[in-house]
N, C-alpha and C positions, 0 to 999 in steps of 0.2 A: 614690945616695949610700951608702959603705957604712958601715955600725954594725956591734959584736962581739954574735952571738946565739949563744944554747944551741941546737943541731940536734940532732934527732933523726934519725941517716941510717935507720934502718927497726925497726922492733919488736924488740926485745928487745937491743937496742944501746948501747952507752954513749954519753950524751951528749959533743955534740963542741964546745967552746968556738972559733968562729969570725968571719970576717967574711962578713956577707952584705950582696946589691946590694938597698936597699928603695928602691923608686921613690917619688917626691911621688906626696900624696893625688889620687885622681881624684874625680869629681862625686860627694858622698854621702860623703866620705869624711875621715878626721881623724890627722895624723900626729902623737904623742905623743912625749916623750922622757919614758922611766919614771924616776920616782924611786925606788921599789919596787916587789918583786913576791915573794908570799909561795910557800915550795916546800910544795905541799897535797900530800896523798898521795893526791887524780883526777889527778895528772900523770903521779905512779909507776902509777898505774892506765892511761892512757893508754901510757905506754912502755915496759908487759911487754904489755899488749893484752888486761886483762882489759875495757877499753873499747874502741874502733875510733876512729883516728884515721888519716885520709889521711897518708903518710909519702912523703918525709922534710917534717918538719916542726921548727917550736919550737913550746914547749911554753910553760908559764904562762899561768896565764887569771885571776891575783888582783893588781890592782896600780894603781898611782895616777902619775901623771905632770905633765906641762905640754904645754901645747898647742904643736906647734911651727909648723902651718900647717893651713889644711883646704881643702879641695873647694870646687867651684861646686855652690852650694844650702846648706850647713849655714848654719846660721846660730844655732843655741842655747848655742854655744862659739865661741872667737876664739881667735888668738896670742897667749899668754900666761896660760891660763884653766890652773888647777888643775883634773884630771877623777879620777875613777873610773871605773874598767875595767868592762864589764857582759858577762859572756860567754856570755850566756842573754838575750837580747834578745828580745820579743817583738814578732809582725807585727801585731797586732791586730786579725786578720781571721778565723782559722782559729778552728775550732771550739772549743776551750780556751780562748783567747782572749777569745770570746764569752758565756765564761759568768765571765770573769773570773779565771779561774786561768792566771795570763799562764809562772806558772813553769812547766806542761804546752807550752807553746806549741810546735807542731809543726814549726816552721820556724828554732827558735829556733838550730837550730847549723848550717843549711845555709852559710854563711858557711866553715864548718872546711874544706870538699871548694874552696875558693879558693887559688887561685893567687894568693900576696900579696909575693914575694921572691924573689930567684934565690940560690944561693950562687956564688961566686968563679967556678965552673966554668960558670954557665949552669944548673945543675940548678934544675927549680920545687920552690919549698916551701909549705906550706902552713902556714894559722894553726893552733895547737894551741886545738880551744875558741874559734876567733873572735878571739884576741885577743894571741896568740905576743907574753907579758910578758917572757918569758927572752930580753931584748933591750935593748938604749941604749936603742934607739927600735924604733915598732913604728906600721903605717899600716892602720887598720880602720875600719868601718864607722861613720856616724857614731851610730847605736842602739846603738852600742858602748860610748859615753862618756858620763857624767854628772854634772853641776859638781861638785868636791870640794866638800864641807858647809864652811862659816865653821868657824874654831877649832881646827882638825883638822889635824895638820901632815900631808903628801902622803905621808909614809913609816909613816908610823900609817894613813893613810884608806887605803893599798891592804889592809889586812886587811878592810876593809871589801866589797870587791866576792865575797867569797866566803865565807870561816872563819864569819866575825862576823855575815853573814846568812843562814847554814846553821842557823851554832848558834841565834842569838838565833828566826831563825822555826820552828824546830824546836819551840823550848818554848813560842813565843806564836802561830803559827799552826796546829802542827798538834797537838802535844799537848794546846794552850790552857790550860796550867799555872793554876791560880786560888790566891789568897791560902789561906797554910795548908795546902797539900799536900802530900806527900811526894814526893820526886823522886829517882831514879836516872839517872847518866849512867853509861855504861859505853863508855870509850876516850878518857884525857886528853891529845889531840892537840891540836890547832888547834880544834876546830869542838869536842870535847868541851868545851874549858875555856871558850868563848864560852857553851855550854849552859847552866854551872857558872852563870854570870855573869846569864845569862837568867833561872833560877829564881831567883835569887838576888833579883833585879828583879821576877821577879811575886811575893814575896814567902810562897817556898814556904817551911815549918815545919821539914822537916827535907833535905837534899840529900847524897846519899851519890855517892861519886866512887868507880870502880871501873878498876884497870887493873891489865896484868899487870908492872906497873914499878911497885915500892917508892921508885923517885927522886921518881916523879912527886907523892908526897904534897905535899910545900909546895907545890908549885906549882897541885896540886887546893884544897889550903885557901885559900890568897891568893882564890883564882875563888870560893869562894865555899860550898865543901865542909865541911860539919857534920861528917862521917864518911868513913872512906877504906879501900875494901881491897882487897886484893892479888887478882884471881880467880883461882878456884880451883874445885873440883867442890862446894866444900859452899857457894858464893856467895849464891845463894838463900836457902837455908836461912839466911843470915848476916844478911841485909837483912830476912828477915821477923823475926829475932831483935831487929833495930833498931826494926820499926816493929810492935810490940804481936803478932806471928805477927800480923799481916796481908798484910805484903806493901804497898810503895810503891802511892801512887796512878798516880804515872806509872814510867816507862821509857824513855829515848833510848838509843838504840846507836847509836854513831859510830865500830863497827868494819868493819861489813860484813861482819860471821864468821858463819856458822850457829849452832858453838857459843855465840856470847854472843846471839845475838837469841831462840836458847832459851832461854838464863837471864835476860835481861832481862823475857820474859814469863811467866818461871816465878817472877821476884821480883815480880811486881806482887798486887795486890790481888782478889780478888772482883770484878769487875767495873772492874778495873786498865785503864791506855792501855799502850801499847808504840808508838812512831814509829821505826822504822829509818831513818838517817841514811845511814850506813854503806855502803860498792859493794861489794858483795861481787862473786865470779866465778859463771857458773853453773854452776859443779861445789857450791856450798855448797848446799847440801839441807837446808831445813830441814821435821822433820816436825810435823803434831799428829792427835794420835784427835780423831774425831768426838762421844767423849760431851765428852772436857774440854772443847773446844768450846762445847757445850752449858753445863757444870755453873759453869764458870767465869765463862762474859759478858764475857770481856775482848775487848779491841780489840786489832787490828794493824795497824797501819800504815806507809806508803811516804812519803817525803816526799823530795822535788824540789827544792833551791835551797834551803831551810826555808818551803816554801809562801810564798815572797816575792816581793812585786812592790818591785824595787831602786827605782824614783822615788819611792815610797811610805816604805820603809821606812828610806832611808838619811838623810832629814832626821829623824826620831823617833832611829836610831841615833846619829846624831851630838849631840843634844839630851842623851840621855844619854851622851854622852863626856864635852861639856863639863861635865855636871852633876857629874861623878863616881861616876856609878853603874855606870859600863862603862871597865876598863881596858884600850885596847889592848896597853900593852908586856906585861901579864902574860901574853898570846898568845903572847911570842916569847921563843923559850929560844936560842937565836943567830940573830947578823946579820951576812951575808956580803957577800963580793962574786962577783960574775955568776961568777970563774973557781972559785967556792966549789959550785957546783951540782950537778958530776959526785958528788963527795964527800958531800952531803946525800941524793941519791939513796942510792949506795951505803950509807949509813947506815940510810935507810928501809928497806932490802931486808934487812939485814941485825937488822933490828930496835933499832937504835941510835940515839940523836940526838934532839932535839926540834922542836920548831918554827921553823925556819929563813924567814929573810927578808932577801932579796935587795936591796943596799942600792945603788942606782948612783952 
């Protein structure tokens, strides 16, 4: 059957709005029609290639749909089941796995290197991420999918299989944000303003929102932002002027820059956290001496998915949606449609735009 997807003919390409041939699900497997799907910037990461993705491929790996058929064996979803897209799936077997950090899971994108779609021509494509959202429809694995939460409409819960559980396990699994803290996000995209929302929830003291865009102030304070500034070379220095010359207890970066994951652990504290979010390329080098090391006692940290396990976290997630403690629209600064994508891109590259979501 064919449906219009976003293709990726090979790295560094412009996306091509077309029709592609996707087959009915096979055994294990689950055929979606998306409702939405959000444009993250691991996509634009994926298609300049500072990540690796099998090519030509689509892309989008954040988005929520209906069930439109499944395989022999699923059986945890039917025709007609609201899902969320899971694009980090774990096996449960591999050694990560076993000690419960299922967001390491080793296996977890083998699925991407699959042959999932033909285009018009006969060419194989593959899934971007397991889960090629930039689609009508899209037929993946069935570890892939899991029931959209009660309450939640399917175009709000796709922010949910990525942005919303980056940021929110960023501040609750890997920084472990505590009541009364100080908090720094540095980069108000998608997964920064979920952050925004996060500390907001663990019920940190003061949260300073930091990007190189003056627009994005209100939309930092709505998320949840005490204070807001422009970065810049004296940023540091600005943030420790906020909190008593201490320096923040925590630090998220949700750029992926060297230059800001230096300044995010140069604004923290005496014994301050820092979690990088952020994908950087490996040209970003970032350095530190050996005594500050010492003299300082802060932390640095990698964080994966937001240190999340998506079965766990997306009924708590959705708990606070309904409650009101987590707003998805305030995530989305425009909403498109699928032939809107090439354009969002081109926007991210050129530094323009905000958080875009793909509306089908």
């Amino acid at each position: 059957m064919a449906v219009r997807a976003a293709v990726l003919p090979a790295v560094g390409s412009p996306l091509e709005i077309t029709g592609i041939d996707l087959p009915d699900p096979g055994p294990g497997q689950v055929r979606v029609r998306l409702a939405a799907a959000g444009v993250c910037h691991s996509d634009l990461s994926l298609s300049n290639g500072t990540m690796r993705v099998p090519v030509p491929a689509v892309l989008g790996h954040e988005g929520a749909g209906t069930v439109v058929a499944v395989g022999e064996g699923v059986t945890h979803v039917a025709p007609g089941d609201g899902v969320v897209l899971n694009w980090a799936p774990s096996c449960g077997a591999c050694h990560a796995c076993s000690l419960g950090e299922v967001w390491l899971c080793a296996d977890a994108l083998s699925g991407a290197a699959d042959v999932y779609a033909r285009t018009a021509e006969g060419t194989d494509l593959h899934p971007g991420l397991n889960v090629a959202a930039f689609a009508e429809e899209t037929v993946v694995s069935a570890s892939c999918v899991l029931p959209a939460p009660d309450g939640v409409p399917l175009t709000d819960a796709a922010l949910l299989g990525c942005a919303v559980l980056t940021g929110y396990g960023a501040v609750h699994h890997s920084a472990r944000v505590r009541q009364g803290e100080t908090v720094a996000v540095f980069g108000v995209g998608g997964v920064g303003l979920a952050a925004l929302q996060a500390a907001r929830i663990a019920g940190a003291s003061k949260i300073i929102a930091v990007d190189v865009s003056p627009a994005k102030e209100e939309l930092a304070r709505t998320a949840g932002a005490t204070d807001y500034l422009v970065a810049s070379d004296t940023t540091a220095r600005e943030i420790r002027g906020l909190t008593g010359r201490q320096g923040v207890d925590v630090a998220v970066e949700c750029a992926g820059r060297a230059v800001t994951i230096r300044t995010a652990w140069d604004s923290t504290r005496r014994g301050g956290r820092t979690t990088v979010v952020g994908i950087g390329g490996k040209d970003q080098q970032v350095t530190f001496n050996a005594l500050e090391i010492f003299h300082w006692g802060r932390t640095l940290t990698g964080c994966v998915y937001g240190n999340s396990d998506p079965a766990r976290d997306l009924p708590v997630l959705a708990g606070h949606v309904r409650a009101g403690r987590l707003d998805l629209a305030a995530l989305v600064t425009e909403r498109i449609s699928l032939d809107g994508i090439p354009a969002a891109f081109e926007n991210m590259l050129a530094g323009k735009g905000g958080r875009a979501l793909v509306v089908f």
